[in-house]
C-alpha positions as CSV (number, residue, x, y, z in Angstrom):
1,X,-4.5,58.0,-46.5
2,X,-4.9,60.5,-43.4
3,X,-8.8,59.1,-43.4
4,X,-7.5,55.2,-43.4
5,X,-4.9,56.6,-40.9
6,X,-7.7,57.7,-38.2
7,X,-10.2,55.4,-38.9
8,X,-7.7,52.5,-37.7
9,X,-6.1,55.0,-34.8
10,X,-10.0,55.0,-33.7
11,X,-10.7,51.2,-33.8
12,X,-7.5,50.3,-32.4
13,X,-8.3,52.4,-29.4
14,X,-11.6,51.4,-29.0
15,X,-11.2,47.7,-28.7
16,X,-7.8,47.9,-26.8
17,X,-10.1,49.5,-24.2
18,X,-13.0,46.7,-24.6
19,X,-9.9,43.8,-24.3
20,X,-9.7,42.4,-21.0
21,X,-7.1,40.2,-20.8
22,X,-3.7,39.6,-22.0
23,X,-4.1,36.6,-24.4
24,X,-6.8,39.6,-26.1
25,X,-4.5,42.5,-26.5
26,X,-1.7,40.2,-27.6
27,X,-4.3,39.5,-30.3
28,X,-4.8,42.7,-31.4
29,X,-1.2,43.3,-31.6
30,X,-0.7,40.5,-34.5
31,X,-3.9,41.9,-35.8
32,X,-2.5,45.2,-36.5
33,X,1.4,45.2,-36.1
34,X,2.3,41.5,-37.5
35,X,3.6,40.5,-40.6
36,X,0.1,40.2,-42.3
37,X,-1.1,43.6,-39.7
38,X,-3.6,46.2,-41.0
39,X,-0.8,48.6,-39.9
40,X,1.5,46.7,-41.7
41,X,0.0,46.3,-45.1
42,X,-0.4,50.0,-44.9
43,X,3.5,50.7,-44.5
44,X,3.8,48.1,-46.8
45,X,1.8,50.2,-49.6
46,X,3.6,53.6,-49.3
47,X,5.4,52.8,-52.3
48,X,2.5,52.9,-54.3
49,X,1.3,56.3,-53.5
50,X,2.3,59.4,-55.6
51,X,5.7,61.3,-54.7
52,X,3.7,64.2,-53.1
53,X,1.6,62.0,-50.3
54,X,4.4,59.7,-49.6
55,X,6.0,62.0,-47.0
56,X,3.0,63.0,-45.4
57,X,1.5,59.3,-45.3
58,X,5.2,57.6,-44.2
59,X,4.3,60.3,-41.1
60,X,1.0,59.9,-39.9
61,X,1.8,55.6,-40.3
62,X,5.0,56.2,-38.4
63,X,3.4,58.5,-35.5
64,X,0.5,55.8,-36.0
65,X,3.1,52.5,-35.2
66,X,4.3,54.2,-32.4
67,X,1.3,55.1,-30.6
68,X,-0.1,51.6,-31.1
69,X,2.8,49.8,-29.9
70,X,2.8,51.7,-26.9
71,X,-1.2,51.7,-25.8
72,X,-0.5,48.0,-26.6
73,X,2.4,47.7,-23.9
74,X,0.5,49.8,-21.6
75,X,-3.2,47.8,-21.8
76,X,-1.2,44.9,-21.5
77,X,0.6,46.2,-18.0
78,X,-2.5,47.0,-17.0
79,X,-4.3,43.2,-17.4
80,X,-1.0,41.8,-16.3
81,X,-1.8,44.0,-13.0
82,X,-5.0,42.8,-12.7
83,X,-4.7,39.2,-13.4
84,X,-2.2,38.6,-10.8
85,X,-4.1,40.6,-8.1
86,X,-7.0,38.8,-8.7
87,X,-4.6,34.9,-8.6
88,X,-3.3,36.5,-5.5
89,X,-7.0,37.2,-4.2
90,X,-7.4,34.0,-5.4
91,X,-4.7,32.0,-3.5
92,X,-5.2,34.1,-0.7
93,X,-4.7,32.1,2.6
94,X,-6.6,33.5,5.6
95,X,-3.6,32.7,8.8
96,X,-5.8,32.9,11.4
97,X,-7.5,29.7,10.4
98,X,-6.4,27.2,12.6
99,X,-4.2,24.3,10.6
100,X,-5.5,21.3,8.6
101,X,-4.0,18.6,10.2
102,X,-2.7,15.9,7.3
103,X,-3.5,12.7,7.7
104,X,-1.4,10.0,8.9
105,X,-1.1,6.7,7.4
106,X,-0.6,3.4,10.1
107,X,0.2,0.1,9.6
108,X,-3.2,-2.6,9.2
109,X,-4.4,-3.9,12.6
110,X,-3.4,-7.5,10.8
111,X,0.1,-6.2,10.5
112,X,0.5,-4.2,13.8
113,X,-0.6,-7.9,16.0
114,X,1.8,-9.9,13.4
115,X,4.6,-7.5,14.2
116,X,3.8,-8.0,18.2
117,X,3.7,-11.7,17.8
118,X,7.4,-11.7,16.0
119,X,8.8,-8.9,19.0
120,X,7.1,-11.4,21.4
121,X,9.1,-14.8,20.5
122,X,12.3,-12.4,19.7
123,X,12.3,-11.8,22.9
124,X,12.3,-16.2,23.9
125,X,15.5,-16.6,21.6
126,X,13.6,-17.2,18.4
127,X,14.9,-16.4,15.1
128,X,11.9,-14.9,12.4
129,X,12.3,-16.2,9.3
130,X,10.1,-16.2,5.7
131,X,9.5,-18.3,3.4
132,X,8.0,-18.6,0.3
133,X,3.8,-18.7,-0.6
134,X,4.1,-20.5,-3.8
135,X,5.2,-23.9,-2.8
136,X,5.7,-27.9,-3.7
137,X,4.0,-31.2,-2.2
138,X,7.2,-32.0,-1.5
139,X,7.2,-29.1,1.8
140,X,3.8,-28.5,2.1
141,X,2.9,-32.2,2.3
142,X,5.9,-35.3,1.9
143,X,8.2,-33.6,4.6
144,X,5.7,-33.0,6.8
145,X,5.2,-36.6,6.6
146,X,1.1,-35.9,5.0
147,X,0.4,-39.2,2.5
148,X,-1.0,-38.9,-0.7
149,X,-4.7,-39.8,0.2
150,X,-4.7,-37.1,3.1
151,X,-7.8,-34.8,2.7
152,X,-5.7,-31.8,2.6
153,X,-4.3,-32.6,-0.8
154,X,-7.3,-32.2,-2.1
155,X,-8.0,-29.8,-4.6
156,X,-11.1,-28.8,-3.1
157,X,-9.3,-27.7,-0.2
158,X,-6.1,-26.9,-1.3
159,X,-5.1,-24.0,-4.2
160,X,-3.4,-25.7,-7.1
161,X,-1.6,-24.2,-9.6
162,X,-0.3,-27.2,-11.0
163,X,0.1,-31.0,-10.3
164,X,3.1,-30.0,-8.1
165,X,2.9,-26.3,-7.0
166,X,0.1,-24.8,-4.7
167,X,-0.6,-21.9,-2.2
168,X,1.1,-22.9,0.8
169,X,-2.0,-24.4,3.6
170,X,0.0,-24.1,6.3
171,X,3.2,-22.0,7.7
172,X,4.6,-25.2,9.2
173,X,6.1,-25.5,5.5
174,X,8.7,-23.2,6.2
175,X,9.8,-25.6,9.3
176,X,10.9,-28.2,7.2
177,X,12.4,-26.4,4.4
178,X,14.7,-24.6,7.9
179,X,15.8,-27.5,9.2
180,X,18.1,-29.1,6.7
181,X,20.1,-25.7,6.8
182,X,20.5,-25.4,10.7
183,X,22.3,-27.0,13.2
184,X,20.5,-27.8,16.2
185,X,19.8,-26.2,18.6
186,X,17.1,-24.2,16.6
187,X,14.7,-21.8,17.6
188,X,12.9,-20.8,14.6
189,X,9.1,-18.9,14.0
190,X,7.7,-17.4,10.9
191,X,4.8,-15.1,10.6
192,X,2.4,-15.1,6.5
193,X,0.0,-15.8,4.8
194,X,-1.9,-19.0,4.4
195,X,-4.6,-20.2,1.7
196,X,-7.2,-22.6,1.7
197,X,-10.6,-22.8,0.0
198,X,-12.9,-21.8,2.5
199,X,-16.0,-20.5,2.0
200,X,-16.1,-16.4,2.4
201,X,-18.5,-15.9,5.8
202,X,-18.0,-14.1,9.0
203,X,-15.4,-15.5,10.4
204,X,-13.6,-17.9,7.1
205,X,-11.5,-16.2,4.4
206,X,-9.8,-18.0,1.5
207,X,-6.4,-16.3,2.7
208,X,-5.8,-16.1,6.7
209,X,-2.7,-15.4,8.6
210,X,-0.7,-17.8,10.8
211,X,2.8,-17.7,13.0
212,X,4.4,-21.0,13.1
213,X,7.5,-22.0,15.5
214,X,9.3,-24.8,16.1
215,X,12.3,-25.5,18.2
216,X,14.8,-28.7,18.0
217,X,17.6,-29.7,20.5
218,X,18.9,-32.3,23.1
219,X,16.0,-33.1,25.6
220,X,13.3,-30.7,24.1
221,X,9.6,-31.9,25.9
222,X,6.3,-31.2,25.4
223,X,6.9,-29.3,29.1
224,X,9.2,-26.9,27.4
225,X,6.0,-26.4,24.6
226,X,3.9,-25.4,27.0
227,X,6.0,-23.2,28.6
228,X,7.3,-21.3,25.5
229,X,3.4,-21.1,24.6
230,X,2.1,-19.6,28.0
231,X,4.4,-17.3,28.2
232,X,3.5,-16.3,24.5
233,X,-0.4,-15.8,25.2
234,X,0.7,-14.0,28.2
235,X,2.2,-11.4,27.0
236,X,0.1,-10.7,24.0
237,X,-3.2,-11.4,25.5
238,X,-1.9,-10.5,29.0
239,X,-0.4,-11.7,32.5
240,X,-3.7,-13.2,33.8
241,X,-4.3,-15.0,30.7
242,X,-4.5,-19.3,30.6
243,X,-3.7,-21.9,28.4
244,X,-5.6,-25.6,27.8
245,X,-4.1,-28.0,25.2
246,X,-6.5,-30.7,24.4
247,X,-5.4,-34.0,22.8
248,X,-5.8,-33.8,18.9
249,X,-4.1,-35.4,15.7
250,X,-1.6,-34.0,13.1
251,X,0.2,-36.2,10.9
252,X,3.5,-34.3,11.4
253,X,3.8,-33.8,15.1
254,X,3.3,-37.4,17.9
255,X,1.8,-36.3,20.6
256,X,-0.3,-33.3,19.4
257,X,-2.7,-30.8,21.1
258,X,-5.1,-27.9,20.2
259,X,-4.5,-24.9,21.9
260,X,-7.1,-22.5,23.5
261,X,-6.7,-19.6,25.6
262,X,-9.1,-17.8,28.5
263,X,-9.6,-14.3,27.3
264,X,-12.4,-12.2,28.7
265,X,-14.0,-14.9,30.0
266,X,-14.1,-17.4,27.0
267,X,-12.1,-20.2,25.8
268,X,-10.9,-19.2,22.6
269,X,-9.1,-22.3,19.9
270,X,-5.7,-20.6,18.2
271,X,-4.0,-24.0,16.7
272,X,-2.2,-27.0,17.4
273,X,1.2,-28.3,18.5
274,X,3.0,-31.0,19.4
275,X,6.6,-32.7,19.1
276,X,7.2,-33.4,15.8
277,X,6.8,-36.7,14.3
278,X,10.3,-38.3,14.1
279,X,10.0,-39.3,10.4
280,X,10.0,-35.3,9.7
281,X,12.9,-34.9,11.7
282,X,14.9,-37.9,9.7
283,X,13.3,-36.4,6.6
284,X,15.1,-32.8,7.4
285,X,18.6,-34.5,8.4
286,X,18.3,-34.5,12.1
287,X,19.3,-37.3,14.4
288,X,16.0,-38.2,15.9
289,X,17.4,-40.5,18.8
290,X,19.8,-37.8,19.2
291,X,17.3,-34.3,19.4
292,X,13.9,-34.1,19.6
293,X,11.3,-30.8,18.7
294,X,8.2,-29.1,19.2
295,X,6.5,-27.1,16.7
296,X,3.1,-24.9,17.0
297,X,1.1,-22.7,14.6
298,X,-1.6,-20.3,15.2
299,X,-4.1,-18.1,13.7
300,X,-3.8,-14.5,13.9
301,X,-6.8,-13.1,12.4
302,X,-9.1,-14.8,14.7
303,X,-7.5,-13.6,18.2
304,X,-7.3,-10.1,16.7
305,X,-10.8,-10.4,16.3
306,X,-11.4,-11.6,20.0
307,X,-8.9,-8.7,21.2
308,X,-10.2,-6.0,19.3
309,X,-14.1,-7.3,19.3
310,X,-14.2,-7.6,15.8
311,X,-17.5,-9.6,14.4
312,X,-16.2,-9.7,11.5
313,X,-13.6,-11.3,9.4
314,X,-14.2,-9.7,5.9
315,X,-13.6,-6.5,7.5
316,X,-10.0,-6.6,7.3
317,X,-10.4,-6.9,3.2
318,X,-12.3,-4.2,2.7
319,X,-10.3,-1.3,2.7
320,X,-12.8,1.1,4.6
321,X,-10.6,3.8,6.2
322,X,-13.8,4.5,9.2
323,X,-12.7,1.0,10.2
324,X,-8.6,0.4,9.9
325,X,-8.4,4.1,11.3
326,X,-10.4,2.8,15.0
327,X,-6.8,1.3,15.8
């Protein structure tokens, strides 16, 4: 037994030395002191020896358990030591470095100019409202007085989800579904999303960005249009900036216009206006020989392309950070 005894003392020493981590020494201790241990098994078969080697064997097992468990403890100490010097090594930070500044997320150049546009006619009087993308014939076309064989209802143009429903074309839907819930007067202008099925090139997306406004009351004119719209592309385009309306057509407003603006030294086409049609007003529940309205709408993309020198449209789609983060 004193031969078993040393032989094990000797291996157990030698590769408590060779382990070199913790998960490895906790190994060794199930290998020699758990409940299937080399170390146990022995203490486990001092029954079976003779009366006179019991004693003696019971000993040198005893002294053998003791000195195990604690070269065990201390091997492990050591590792422990070790690993977390070398974590803290590992996670050292050097202070003198200067700091990594984080980066800072901003709003899209898209959203920044629509956000300007809304504090700009705030600051005329006008209330901002939403309205919904998903919409019926019955706002996006009937009330704003668009028959049924108008090109615009077509579905080459237009995104239909059904016989009834499409993508809103135009903001000017959320005019008429306003009206029949105010009281004139009414100053009202919405800024989203628009869809139409244009074909993707430098300066057409199917999905574009548009701020509509119209205003009802007692004596509104196509003077008081003008006005609100000058002062508009004044202050986002600024002070020395001019405005040209050209005669045009739109089945909802009688007269209508397009509307261009100077800007570095081009004439640059943003929408249309006009006083709307009386038939939309009767269709929304206003007295037309009693009020009268204007309403506008303009793109946004394009002028942020103008103002920013963008050359291109798809650029606000794709995502790429080297580009949003210029503004």
């Amino acid at each position: 037994m004193q031969e078993r005894v040393n032989a094990l003392r000797q291996r157990a020493a030698q590769e408590l030395e060779s382990a070199s981590t913790t998960e490895e020494v906790e190994a060794l201790r199930r290998r020699y002191l758990g409940r299937k241990g080399e170390l146990t098994q022995l203490l486990r078969s001092l029954p079976q020896l003779p009366q006179q080697e019991r004693v003696a064997a019971g000993a040198a097992l005893n002294e053998l358990k003791e000195w195990l468990e604690q070269r065990l403890q201390e091997r492990a100490e050591q590792l422990r030591a070790r690993e977390q010097d070398s974590r803290l090594r590992a996670e050292a930070v050097d202070v003198t470095l200067p700091g990594r500044r984080p980066l800072v997320g901003r709003e899209h150049v898209l959203g920044r100019m629509m956000e300007e546009i809304r504090d700009i006619f705030r600051s005329m009087g006008f209330e901002v409202v939403e309205g919904p993308e998903l919409e019926t014939e019955e706002f996006n076309f009937r009330r704003l007085n668009i028959p049924d064989d108008h090109p615009a209802r077509d579905a080459q143009d237009s995104f239909y989800l059904d016989d009834e429903h499409l993508l809103r074309t135009q903001c000017t839907a959320v005019d008429v579904r306003v009206m029949p819930r105010r009281t004139p007067p009414i100053r009202v202008v919405t800024v989203g999303r628009c869809y139409r099925r244009d074909v993707v090139d430098s300066t057409h997306m199917p999905v574009f960005h548009q701020v509509d406004g119209f205003m009802v009351g007692e004596g509104i004119r196509f003077s008081d249009l003008k006005g609100v719209l000058a002062e508009f592309a004044r202050q986002l385009w600024g002070p020395e900036t001019r405005v040209r309306f050209q005669p045009s057509y739109f089945p909802f407003t009688e007269p209508s216009a397009e509307i261009a603006v100077s800007f570095r030294g081009r004439w640059l086409e943003i929408g249309g206006c006009g006083m709307f049609h009386p038939r939309v007003l009767e269709m929304a529940g206003i007295d037309p020989e009693r009020y009268t309205a204007f309403a506008f709408g303009c793109g946004v993309d394009r002028p942020a392309m103008v103002r920013y020198g963008i050359d291109d449209i798809r650029l606000f789609w794709e995502n790429d950070v080297r580009f949003l983060g210029q503004f």
